[in-house]
C-alpha positions, 0 to 999 in steps of 0.5 A: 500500500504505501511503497516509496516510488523513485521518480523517473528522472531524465539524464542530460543526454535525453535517455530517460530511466523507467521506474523499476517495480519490485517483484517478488522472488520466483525461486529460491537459490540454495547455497552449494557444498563445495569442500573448501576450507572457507577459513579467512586468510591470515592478515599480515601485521603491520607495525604502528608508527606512533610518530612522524619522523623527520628528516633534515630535508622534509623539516626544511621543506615544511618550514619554507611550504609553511612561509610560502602559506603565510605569505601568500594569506597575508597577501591576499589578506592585505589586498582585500584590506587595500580595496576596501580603504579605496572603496571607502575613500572613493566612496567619501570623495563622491559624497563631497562632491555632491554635496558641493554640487547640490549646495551650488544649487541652492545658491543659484 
């Protein structure tokens, strides 16, 4: 009575896929004998390393990876800060601006 439907939905090349209805089993499968030895394979041990161990190269390499990331946010970090200041002063010389043209107005 109340079975979910998958609505049919068209892929972007036009193949559209039907809804599938569930059917009932018509057989049952029964499982074989087969006489191997179904015992699961031996897993292999793998040592835990329970730290990171450095190498004066990769020490290095992380030191000027960990600099360039620092630089490159502070850069874009900056810059955002830099359009903003322009934005504003932009903003505030067009305000003048106006305000001198409206009070010509008046006075004319």
């Amino acid at each position: 009575m109340l079975q979910p439907r998958i609505p049919v939905n068209p892929l972007p090349t036009g193949i559209v896929n039907p809804l599938v209805q569930p059917t009932a089993p018509t057989t049952t499968v029964e499982p074989m004998s087969c006489g191997h030895d179904l015992t699961p394979a031996p897993v292999p041990v793998v040592p835990a390393r329970t730290t990171v161990q450095l190498t004066p190269g990769s020490a290095v390499a992380l030191a000027v990876g960990g600099g360039a990331v620092v630089l490159v946010v502070g850069a874009v970090l900056v810059s955002m800060l830099l359009a903003v200041a322009i934005t504003g002063v932009s903003v505030a010389v067009c305000a003048v601006v106006l305000k001198s043209l409206m009070n010509q107005e008046r006075k004319h």
